[in-house]
C-alpha positions in Angstrom: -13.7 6.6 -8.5 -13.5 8.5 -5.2 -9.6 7.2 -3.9 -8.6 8.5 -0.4 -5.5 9.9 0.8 -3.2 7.3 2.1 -3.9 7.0 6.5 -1.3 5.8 8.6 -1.8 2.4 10.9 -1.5 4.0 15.0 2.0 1.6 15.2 3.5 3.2 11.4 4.9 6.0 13.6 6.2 4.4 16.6 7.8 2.1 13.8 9.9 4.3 11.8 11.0 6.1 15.2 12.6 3.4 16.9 14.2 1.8 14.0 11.7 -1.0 12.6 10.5 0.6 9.7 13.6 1.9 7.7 11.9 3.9 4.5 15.2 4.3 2.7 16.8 0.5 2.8 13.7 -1.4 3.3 11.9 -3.1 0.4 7.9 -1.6 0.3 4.9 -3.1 -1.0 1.4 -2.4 -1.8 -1.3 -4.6 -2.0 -5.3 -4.8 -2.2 -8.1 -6.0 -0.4 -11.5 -6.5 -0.7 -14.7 -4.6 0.7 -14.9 -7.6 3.6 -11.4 -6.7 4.5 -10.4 -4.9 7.6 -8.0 -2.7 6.1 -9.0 0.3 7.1 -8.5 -0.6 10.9 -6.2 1.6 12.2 -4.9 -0.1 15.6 -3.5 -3.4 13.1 0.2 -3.3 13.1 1.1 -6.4 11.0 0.0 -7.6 7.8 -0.8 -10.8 8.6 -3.2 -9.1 10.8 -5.2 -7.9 7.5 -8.3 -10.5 6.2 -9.2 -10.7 2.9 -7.0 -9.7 0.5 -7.7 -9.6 -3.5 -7.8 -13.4 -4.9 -4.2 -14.4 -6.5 -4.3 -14.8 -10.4 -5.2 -12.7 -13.4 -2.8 -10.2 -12.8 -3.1 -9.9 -9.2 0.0 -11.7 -7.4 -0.5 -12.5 -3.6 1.6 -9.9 -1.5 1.2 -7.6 -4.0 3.8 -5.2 -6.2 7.2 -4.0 -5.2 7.5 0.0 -5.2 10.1 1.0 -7.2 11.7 4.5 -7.6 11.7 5.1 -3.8 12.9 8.5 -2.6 12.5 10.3 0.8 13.4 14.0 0.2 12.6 17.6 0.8 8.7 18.2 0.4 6.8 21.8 -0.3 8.8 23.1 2.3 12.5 23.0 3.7 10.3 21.8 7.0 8.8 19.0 5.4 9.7 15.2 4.2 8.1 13.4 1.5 8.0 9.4 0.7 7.7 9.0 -2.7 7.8 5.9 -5.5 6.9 5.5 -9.3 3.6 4.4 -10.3 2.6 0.8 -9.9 0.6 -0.4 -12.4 -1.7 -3.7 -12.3 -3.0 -5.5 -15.7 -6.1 -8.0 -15.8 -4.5 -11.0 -17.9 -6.2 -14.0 -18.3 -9.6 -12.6 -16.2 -10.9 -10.2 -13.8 -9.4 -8.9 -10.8 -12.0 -8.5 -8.8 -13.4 -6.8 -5.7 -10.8 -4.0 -5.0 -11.7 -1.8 -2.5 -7.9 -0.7 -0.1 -4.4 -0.6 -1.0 -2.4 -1.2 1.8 1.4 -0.4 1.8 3.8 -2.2 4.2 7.5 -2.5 4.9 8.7 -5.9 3.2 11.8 -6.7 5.3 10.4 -6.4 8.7 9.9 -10.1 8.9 9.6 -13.3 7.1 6.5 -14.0 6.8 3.2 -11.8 6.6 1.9 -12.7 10.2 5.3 -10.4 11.3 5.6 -7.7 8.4 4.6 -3.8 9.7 2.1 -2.3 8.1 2.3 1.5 6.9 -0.9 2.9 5.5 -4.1 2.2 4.1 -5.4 4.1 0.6 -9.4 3.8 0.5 -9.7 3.7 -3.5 -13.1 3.2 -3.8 -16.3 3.6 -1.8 -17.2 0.1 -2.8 -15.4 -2.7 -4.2 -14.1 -2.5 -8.1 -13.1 -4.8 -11.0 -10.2 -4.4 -13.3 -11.8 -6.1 -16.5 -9.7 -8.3 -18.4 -7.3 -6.4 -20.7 -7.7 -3.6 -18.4 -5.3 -1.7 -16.2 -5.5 0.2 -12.8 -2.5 2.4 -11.5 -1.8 3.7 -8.4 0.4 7.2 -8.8 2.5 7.2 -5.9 4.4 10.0 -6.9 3.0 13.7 -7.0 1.9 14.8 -3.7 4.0 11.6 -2.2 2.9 8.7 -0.4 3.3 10.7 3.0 4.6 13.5 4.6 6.2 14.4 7.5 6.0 17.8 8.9 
């Protein structure tokens, strides 16, 4: 599977500099969406703003996973800072989950409802859609290299 590097939404930035977007008391999230999604449009800013997200069930809750493990510290150099969480780890129970194709990671607390939650970045895991089989896992390592940097 080819997976992309994470990409920032055009508003993520603006976000965490004027105080929206807290990275160190805010709860995260990561989610999927299908090949007929827009994910990968960079000018969205909320998640309601996203279409098609992976069918609820079989493993797959609505909203997606809670990140866990967050830390925001020094990166590969004094200069740089990296956002990092423990792996999140999907398992097909009871069915498929089908047609994965972008994980998208958002900043839980910004709102109360999706329609007024900030978006963060977009992970292209796939050229096309996948399916997790039933019995089967997927994980998504968001710890090594970090989930972003900032130089």
């Amino acid at each position: 599977m080819a997976v992309g590097a994470f990409v920032e939404y055009n508003s993520f930035r603006r976000y965490l500099a004027d105080g929206t977007i807290d990275v160190n008391s805010h709860t995260w999230k990561l989610g999927f969406y299908t090949s007929a999604s827009n994910a990968a449009t960079a000018t969205l800013s909320t998640r309601g703003s996203i279409t098609n997200e992976v069918a609820n069930g079989n493993g797959y809750t609505t909203g997606g996973k809670t990140l866990t493990g967050v830390v925001w510290s020094v990166g590969a150099s004094a200069g740089q800072m990296r956002f990092k969480a423990s792996a999140l780890t999907w398992t097909a129970t009871g069915g498929t989950i089908p047609n994965v194709k972008y994980a998208v990671l958002y900043d839980h607390s910004t709102g109360t409802s999706a329609g007024n939650r900030k978006i963060a970045l977009v992970c292209t895991l796939s050229t096309t859609q996948f399916t997790v089989s039933q019995s089967n896992q997927l994980q998504i390592d968001l710890w090594t290299n970090g989930i972003f940097n900032l130089t």
